[in-house]
N, CA, C and O atoms as a Maestro MAE file, in Angstrom:
{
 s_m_m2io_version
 :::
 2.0.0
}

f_m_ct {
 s_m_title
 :::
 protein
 m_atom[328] {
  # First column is atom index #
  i_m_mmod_type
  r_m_x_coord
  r_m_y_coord
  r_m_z_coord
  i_m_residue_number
  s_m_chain_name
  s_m_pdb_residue_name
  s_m_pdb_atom_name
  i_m_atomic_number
  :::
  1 25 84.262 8.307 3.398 1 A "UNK " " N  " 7
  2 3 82.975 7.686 3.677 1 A "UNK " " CA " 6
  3 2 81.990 8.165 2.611 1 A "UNK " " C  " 6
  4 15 81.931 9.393 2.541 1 A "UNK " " O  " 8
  5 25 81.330 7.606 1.901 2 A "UNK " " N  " 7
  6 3 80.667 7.341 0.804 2 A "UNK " " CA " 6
  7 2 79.201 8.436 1.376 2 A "UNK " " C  " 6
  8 15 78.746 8.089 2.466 2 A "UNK " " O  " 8
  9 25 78.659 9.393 0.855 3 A "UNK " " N  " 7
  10 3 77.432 9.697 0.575 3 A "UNK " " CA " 6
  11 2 76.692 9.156 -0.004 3 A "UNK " " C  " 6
  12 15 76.833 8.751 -1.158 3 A "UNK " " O  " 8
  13 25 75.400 9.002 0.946 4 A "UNK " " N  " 7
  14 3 74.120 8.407 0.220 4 A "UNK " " CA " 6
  15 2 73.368 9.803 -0.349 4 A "UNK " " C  " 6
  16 15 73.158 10.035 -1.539 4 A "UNK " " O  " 8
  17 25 73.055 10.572 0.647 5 A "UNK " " N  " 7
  18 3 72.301 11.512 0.213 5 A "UNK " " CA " 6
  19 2 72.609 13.089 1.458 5 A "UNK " " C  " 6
  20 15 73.419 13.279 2.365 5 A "UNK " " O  " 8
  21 25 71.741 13.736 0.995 6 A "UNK " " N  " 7
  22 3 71.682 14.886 1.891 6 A "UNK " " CA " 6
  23 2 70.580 15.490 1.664 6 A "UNK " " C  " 6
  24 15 70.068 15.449 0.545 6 A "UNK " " O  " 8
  25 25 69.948 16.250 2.841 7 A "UNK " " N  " 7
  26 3 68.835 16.875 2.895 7 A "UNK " " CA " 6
  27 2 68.559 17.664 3.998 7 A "UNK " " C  " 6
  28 15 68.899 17.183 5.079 7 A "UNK " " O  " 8
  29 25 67.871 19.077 4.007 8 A "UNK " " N  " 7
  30 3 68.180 19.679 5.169 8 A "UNK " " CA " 6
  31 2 69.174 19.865 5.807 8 A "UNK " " C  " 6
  32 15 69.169 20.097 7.016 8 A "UNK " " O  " 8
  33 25 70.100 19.799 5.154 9 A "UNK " " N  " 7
  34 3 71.379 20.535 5.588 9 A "UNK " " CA " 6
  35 2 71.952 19.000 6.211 9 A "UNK " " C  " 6
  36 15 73.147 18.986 6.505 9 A "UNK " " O  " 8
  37 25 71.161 17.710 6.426 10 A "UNK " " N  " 7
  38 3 72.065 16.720 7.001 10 A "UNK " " CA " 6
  39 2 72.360 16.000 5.894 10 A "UNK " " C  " 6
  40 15 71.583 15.930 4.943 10 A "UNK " " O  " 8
  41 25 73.874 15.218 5.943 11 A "UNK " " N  " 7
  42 3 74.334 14.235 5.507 11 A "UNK " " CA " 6
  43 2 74.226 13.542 5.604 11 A "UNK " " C  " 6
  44 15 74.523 13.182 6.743 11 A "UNK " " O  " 8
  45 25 73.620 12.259 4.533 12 A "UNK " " N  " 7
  46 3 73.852 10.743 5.095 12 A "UNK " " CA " 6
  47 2 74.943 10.058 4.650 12 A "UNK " " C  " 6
  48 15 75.089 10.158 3.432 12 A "UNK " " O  " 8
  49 25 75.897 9.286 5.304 13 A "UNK " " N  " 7
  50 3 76.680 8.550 5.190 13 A "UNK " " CA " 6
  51 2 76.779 6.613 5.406 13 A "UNK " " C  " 6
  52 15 76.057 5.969 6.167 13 A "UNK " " O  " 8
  53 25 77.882 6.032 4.492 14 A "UNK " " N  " 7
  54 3 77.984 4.963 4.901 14 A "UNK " " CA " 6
  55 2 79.371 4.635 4.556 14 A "UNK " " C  " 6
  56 15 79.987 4.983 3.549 14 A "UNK " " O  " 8
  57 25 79.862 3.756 5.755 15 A "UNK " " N  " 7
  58 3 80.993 2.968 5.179 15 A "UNK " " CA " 6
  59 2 80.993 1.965 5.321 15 A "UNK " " C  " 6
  60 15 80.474 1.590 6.372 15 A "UNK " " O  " 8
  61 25 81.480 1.051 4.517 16 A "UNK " " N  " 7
  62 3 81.302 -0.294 4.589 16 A "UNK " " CA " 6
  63 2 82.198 -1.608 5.167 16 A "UNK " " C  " 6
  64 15 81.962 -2.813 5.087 16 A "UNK " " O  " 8
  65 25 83.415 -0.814 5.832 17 A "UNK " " N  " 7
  66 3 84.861 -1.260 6.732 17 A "UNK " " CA " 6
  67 2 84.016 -1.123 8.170 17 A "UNK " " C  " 6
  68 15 84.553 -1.636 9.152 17 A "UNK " " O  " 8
  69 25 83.416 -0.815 8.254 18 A "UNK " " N  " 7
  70 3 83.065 0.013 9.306 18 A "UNK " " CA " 6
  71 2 82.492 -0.979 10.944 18 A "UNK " " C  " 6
  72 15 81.449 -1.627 10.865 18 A "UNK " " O  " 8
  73 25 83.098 -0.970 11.959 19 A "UNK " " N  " 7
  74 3 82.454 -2.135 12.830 19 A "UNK " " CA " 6
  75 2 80.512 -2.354 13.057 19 A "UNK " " C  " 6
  76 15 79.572 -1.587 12.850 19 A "UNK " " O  " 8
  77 25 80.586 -3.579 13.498 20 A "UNK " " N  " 7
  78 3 79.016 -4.073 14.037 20 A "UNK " " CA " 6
  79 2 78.771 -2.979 14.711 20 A "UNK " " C  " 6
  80 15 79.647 -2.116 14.773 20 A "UNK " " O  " 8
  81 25 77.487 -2.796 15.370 21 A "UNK " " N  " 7
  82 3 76.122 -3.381 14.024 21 A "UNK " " CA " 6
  83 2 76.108 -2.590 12.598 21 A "UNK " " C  " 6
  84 15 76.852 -1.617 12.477 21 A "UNK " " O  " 8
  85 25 75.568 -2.850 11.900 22 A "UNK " " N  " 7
  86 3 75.498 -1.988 10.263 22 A "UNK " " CA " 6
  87 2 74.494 -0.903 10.735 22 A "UNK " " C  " 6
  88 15 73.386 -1.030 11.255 22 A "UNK " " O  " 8
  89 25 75.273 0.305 10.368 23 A "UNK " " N  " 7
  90 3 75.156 1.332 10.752 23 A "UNK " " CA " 6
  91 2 75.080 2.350 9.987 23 A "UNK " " C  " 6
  92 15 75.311 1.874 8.876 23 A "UNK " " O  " 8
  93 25 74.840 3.851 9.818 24 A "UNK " " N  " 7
  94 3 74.547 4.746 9.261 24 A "UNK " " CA " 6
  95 2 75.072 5.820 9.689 24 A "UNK " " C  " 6
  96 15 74.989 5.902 10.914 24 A "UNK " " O  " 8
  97 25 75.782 7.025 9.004 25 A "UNK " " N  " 7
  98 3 76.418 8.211 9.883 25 A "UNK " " CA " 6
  99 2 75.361 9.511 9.475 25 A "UNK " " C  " 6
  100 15 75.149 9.811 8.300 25 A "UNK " " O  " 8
  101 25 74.933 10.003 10.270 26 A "UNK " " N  " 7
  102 3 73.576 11.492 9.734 26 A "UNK " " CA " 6
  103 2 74.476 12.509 10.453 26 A "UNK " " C  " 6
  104 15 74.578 12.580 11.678 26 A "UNK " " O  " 8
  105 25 75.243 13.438 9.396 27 A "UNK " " N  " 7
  106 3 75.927 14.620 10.120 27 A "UNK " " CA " 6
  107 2 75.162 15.981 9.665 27 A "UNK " " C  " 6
  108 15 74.833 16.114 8.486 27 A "UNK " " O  " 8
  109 25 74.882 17.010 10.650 28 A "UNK " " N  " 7
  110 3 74.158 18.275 10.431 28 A "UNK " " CA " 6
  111 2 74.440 19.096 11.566 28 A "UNK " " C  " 6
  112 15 74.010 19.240 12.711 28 A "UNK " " O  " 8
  113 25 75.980 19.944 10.273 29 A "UNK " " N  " 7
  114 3 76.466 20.680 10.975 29 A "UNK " " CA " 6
  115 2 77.670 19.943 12.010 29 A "UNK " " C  " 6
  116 15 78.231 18.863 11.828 29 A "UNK " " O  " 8
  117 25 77.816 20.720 12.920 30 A "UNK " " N  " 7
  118 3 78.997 20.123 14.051 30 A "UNK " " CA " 6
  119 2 78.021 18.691 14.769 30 A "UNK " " C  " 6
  120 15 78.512 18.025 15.681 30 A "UNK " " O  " 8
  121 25 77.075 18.481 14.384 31 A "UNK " " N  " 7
  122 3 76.689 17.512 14.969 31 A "UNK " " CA " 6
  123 2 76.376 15.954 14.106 31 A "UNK " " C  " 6
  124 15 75.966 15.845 12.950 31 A "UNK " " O  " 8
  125 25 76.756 14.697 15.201 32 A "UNK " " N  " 7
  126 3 76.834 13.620 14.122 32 A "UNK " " CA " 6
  127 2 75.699 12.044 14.940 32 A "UNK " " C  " 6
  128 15 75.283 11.838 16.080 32 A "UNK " " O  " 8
  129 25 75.637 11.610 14.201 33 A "UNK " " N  " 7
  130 3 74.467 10.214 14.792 33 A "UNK " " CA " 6
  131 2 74.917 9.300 14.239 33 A "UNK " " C  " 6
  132 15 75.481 9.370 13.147 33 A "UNK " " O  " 8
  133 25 74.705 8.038 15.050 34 A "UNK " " N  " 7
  134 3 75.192 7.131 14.217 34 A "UNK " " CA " 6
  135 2 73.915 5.995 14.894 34 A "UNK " " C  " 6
  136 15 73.703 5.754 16.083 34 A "UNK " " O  " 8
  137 25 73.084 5.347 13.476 35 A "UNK " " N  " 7
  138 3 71.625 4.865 13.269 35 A "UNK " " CA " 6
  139 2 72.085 3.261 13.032 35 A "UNK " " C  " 6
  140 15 72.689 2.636 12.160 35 A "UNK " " O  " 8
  141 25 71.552 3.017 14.103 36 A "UNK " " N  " 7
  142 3 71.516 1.187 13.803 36 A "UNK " " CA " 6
  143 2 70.797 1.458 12.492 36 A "UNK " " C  " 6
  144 15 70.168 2.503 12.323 36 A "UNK " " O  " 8
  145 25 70.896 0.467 11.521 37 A "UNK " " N  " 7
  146 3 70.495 0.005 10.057 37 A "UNK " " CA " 6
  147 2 69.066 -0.812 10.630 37 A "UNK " " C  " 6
  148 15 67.949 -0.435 10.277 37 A "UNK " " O  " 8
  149 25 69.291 -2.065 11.630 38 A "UNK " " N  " 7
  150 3 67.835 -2.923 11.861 38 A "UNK " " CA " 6
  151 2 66.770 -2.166 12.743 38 A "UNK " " C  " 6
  152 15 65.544 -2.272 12.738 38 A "UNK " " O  " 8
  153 25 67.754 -1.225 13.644 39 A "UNK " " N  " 7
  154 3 66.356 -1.020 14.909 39 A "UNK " " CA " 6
  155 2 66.224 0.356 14.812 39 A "UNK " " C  " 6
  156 15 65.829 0.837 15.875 39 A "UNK " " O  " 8
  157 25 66.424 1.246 13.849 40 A "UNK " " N  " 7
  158 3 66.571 2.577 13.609 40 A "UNK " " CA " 6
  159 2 66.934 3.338 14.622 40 A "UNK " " C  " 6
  160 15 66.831 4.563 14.686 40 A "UNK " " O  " 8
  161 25 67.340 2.651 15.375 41 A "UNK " " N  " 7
  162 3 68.085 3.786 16.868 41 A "UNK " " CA " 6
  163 2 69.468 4.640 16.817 41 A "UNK " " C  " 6
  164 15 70.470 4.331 16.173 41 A "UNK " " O  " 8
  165 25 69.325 5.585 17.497 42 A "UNK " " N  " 7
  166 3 70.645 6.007 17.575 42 A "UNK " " CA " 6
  167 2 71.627 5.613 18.859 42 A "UNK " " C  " 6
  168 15 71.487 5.803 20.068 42 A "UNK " " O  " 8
  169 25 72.431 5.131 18.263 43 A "UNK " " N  " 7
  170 3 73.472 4.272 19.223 43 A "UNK " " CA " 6
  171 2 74.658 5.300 19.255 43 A "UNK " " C  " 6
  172 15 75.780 4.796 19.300 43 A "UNK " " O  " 8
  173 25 74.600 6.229 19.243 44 A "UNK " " N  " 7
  174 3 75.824 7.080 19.290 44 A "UNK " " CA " 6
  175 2 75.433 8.502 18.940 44 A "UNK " " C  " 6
  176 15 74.412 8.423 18.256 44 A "UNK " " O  " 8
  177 25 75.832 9.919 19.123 45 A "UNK " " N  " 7
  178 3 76.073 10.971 18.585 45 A "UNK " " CA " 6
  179 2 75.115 12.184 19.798 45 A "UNK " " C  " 6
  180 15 74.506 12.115 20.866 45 A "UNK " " O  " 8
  181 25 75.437 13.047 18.941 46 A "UNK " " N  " 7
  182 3 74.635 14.313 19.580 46 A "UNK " " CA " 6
  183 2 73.668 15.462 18.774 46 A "UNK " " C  " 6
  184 15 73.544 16.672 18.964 46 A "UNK " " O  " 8
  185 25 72.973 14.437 17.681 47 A "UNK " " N  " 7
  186 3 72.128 14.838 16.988 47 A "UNK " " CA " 6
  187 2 70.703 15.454 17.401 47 A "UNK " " C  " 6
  188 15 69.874 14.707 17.921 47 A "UNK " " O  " 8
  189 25 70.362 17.018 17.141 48 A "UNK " " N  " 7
  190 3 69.893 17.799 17.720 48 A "UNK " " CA " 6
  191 2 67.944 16.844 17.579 48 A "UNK " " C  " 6
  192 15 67.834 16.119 16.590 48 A "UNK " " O  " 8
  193 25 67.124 16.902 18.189 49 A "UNK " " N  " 7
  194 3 65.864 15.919 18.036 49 A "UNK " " CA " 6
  195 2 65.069 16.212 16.812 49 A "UNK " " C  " 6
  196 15 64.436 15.200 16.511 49 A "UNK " " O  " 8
  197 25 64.856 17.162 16.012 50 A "UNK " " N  " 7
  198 3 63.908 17.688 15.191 50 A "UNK " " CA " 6
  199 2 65.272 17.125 13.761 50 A "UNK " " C  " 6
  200 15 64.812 16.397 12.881 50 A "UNK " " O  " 8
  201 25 66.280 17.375 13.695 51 A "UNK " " N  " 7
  202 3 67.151 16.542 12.756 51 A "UNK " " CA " 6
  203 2 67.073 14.921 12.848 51 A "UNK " " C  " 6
  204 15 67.051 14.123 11.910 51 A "UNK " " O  " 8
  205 25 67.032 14.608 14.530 52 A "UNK " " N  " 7
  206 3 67.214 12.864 14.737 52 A "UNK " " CA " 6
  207 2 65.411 12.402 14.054 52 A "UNK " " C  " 6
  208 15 65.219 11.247 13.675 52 A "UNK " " O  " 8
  209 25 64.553 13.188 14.009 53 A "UNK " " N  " 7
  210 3 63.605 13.150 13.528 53 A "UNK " " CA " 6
  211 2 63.370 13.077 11.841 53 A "UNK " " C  " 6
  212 15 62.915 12.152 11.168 53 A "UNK " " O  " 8
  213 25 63.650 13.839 11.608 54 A "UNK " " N  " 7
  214 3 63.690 13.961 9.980 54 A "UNK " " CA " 6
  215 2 65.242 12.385 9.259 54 A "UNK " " C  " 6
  216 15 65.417 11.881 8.150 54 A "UNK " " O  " 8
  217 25 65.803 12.234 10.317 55 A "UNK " " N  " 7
  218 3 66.649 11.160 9.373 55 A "UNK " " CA " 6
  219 2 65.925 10.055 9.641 55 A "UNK " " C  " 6
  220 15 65.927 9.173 8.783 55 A "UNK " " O  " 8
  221 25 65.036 9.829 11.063 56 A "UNK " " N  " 7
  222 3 64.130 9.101 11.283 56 A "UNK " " CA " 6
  223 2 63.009 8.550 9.773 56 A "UNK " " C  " 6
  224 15 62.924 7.666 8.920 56 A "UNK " " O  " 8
  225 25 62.394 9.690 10.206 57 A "UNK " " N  " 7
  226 3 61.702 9.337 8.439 57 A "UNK " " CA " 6
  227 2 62.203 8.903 7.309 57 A "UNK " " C  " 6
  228 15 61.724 7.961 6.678 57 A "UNK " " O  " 8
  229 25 63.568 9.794 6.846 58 A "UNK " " N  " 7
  230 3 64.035 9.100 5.784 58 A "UNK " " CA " 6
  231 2 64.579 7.759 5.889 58 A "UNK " " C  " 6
  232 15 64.157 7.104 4.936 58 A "UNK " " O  " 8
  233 25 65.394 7.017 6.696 59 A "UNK " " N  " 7
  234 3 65.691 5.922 7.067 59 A "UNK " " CA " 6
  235 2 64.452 5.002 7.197 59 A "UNK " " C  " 6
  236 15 64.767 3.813 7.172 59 A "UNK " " O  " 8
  237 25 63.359 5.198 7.306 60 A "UNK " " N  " 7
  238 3 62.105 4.192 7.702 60 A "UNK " " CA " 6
  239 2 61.851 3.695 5.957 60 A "UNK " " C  " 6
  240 15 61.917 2.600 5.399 60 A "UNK " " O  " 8
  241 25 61.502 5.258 5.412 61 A "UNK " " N  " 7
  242 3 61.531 5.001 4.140 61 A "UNK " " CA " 6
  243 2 62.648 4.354 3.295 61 A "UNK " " C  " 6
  244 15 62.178 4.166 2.173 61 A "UNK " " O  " 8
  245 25 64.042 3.896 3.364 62 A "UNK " " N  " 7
  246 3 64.619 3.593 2.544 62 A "UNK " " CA " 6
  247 2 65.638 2.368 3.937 62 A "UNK " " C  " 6
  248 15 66.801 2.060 3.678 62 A "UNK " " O  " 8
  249 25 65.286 2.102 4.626 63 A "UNK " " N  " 7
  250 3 65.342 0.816 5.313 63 A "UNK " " CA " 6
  251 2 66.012 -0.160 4.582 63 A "UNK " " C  " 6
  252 15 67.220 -0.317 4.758 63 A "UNK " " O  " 8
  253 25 65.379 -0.848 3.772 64 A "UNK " " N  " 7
  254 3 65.505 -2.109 2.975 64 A "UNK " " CA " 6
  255 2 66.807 -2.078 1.985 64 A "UNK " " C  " 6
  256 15 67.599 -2.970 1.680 64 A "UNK " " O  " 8
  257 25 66.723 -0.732 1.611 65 A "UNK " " N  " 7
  258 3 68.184 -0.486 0.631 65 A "UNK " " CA " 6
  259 2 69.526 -0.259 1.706 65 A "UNK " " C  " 6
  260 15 70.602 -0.778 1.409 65 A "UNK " " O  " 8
  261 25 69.426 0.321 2.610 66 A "UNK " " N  " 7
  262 3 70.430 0.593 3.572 66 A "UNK " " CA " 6
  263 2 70.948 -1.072 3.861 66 A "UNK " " C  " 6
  264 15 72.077 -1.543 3.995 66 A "UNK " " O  " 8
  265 25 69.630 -1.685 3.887 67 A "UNK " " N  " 7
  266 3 70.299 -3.210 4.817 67 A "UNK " " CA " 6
  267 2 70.957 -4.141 3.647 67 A "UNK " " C  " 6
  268 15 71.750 -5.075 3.763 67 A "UNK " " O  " 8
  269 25 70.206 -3.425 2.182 68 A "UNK " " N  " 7
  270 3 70.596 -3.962 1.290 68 A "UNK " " CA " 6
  271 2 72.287 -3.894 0.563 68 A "UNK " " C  " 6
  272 15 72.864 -4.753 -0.104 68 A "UNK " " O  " 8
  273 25 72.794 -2.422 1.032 69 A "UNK " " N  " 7
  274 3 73.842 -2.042 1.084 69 A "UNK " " CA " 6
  275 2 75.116 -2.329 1.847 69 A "UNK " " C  " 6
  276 15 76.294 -2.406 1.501 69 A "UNK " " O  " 8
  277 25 74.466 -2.467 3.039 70 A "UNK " " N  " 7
  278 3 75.200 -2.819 3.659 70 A "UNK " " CA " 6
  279 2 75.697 -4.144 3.906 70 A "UNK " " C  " 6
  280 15 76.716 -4.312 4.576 70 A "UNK " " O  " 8
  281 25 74.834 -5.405 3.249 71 A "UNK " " N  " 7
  282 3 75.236 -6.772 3.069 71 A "UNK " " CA " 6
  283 2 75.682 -6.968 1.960 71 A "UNK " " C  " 6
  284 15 76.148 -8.106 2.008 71 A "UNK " " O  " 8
  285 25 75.853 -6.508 0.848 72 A "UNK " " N  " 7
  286 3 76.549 -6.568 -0.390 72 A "UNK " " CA " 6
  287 2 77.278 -5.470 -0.609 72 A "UNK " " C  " 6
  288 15 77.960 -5.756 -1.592 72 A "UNK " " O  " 8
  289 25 77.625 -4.009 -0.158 73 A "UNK " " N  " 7
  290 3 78.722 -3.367 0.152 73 A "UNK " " CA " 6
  291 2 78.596 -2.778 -1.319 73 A "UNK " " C  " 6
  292 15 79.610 -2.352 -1.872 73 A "UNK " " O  " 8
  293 25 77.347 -2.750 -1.966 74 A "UNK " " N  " 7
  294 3 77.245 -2.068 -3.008 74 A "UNK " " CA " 6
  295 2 76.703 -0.641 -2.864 74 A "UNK " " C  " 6
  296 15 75.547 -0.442 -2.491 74 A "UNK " " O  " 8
  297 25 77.751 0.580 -3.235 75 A "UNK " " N  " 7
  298 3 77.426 1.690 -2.628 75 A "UNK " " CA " 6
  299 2 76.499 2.557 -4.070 75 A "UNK " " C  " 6
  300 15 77.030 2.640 -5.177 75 A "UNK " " O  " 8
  301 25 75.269 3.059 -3.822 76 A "UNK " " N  " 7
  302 3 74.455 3.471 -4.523 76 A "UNK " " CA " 6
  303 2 73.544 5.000 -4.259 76 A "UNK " " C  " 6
  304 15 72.554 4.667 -3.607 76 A "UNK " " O  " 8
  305 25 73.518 5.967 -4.420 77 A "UNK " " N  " 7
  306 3 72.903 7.295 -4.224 77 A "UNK " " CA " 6
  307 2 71.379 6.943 -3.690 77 A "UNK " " C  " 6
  308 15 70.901 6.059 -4.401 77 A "UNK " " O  " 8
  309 25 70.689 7.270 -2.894 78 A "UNK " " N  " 7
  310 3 69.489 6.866 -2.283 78 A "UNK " " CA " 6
  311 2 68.184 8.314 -2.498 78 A "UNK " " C  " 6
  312 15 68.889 9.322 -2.553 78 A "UNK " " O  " 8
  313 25 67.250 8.587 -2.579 79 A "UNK " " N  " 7
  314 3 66.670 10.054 -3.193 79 A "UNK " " CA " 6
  315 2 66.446 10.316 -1.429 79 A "UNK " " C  " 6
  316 15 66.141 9.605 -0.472 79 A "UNK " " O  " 8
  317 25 66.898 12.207 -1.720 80 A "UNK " " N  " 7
  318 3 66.490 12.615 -0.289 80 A "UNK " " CA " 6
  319 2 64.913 12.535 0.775 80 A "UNK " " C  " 6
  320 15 63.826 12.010 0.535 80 A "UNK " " O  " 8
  321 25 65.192 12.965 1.448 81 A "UNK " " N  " 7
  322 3 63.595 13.681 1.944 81 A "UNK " " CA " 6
  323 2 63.106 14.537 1.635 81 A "UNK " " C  " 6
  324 15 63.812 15.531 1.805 81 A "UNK " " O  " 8
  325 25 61.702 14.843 1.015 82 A "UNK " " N  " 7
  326 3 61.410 16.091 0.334 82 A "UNK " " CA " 6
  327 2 60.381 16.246 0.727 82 A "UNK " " C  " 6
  328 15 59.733 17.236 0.387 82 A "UNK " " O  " 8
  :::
 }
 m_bond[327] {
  # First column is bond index #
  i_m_from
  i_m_to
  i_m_order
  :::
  1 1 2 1
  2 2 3 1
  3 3 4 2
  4 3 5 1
  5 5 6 1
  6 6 7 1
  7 7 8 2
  8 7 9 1
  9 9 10 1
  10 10 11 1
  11 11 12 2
  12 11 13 1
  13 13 14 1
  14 14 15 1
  15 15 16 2
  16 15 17 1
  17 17 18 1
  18 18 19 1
  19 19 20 2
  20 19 21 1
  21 21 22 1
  22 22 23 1
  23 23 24 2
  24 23 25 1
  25 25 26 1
  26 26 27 1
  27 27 28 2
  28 27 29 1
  29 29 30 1
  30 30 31 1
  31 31 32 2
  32 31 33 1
  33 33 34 1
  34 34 35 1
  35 35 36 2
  36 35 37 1
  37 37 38 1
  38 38 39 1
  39 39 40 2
  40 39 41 1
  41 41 42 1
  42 42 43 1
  43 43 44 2
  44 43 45 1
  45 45 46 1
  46 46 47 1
  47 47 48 2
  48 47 49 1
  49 49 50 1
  50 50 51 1
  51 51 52 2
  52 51 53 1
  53 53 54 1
  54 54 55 1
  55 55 56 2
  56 55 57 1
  57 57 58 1
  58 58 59 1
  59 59 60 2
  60 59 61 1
  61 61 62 1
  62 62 63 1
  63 63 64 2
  64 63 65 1
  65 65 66 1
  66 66 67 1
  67 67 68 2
  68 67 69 1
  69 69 70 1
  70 70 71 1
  71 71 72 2
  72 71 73 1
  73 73 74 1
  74 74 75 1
  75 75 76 2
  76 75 77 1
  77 77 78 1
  78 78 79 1
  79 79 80 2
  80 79 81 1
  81 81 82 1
  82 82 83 1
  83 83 84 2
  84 83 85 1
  85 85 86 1
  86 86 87 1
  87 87 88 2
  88 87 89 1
  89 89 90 1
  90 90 91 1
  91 91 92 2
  92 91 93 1
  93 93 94 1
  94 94 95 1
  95 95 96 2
  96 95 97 1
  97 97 98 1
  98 98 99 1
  99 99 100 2
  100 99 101 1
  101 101 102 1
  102 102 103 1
  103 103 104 2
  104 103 105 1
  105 105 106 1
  106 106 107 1
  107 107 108 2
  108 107 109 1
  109 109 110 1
  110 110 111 1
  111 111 112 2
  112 111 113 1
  113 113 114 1
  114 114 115 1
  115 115 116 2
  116 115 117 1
  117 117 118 1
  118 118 119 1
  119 119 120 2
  120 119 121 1
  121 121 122 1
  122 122 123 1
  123 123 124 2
  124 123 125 1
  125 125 126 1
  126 126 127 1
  127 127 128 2
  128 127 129 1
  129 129 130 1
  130 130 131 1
  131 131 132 2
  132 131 133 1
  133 133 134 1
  134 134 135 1
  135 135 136 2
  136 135 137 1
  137 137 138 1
  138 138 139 1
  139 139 140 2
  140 139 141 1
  141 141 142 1
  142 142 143 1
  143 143 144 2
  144 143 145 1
  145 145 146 1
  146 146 147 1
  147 147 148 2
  148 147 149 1
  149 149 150 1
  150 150 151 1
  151 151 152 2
  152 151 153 1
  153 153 154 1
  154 154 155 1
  155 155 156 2
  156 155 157 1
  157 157 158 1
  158 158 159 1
  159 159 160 2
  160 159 161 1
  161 161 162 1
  162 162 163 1
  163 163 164 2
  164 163 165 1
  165 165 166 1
  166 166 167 1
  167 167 168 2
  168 167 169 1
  169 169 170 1
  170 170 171 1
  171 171 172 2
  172 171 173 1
  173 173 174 1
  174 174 175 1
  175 175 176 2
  176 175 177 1
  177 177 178 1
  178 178 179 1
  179 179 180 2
  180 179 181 1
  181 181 182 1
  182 182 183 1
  183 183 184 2
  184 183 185 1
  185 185 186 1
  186 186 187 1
  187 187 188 2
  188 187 189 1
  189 189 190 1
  190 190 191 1
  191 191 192 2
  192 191 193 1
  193 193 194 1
  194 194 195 1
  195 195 196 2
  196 195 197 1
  197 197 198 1
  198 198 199 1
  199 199 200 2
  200 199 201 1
  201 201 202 1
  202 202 203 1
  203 203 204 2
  204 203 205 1
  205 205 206 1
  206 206 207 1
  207 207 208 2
  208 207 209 1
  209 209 210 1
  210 210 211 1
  211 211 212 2
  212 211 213 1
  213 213 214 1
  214 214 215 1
  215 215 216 2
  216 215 217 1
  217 217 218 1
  218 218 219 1
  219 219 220 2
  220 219 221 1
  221 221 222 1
  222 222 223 1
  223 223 224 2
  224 223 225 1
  225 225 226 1
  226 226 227 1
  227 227 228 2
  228 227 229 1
  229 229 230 1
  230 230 231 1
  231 231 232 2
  232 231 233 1
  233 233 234 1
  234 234 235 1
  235 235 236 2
  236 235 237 1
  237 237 238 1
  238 238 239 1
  239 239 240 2
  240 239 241 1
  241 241 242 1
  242 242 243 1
  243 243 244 2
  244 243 245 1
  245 245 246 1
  246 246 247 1
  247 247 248 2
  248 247 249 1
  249 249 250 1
  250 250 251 1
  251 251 252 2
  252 251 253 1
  253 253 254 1
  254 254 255 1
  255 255 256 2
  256 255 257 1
  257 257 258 1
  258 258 259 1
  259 259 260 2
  260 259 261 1
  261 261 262 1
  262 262 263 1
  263 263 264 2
  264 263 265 1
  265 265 266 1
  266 266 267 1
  267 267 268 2
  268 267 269 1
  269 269 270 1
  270 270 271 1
  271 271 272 2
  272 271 273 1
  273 273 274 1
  274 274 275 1
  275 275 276 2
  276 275 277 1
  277 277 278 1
  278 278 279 1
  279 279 280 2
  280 279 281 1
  281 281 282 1
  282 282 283 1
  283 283 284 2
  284 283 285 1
  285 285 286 1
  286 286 287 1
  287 287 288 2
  288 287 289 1
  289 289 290 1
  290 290 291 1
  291 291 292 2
  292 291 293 1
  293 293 294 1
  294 294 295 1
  295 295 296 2
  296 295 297 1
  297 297 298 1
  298 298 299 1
  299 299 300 2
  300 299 301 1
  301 301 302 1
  302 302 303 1
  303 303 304 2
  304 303 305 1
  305 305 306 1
  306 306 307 1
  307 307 308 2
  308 307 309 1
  309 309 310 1
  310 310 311 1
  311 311 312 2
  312 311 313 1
  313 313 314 1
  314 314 315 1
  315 315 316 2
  316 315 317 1
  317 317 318 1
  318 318 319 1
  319 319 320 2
  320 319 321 1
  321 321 322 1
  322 322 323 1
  323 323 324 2
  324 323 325 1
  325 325 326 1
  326 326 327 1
  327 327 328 2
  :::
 }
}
């Protein structure tokens, strides 16, 4: 599964095989989320709140490239949260 970025110790991930809806993997540590791409929710995982927070932000900010990625399956490095 392809890295977009990392920050604060979380990983962002994407794969592009991967089932509906287009989705996002944020792992930090033993713990993992998995982020609708349209409604920024987490539809899966046990991502601690102050992490589900901070991927929050970064995902708001880079939104448009995620959805952009994920409909053309063009995999590209994204800049962290800083």
């Amino acid at each position: 599964m392809p890295e977009i970025t990392r920050f604060y110790g979380i990983i962002i991930k994407l794969f592009f095989g991967d089932h509906p809806p287009p989705h996002f993997h944020a792992v930090y540590g033993e713990h993992v989320g998995l982020f609708n791409i349209d409604t920024l929710e987490m539809i899966e995982g046990d991502l601690p709140k102050r992490a589900r927070k901070l991927v929050l932000e970064w995902a708001k900010m880079n939104n448009s490239e995620l959805k952009r990625m994920w409909e053309t399956q063009e995999f590209h490095k994204l800049s962290p949260l800083e």
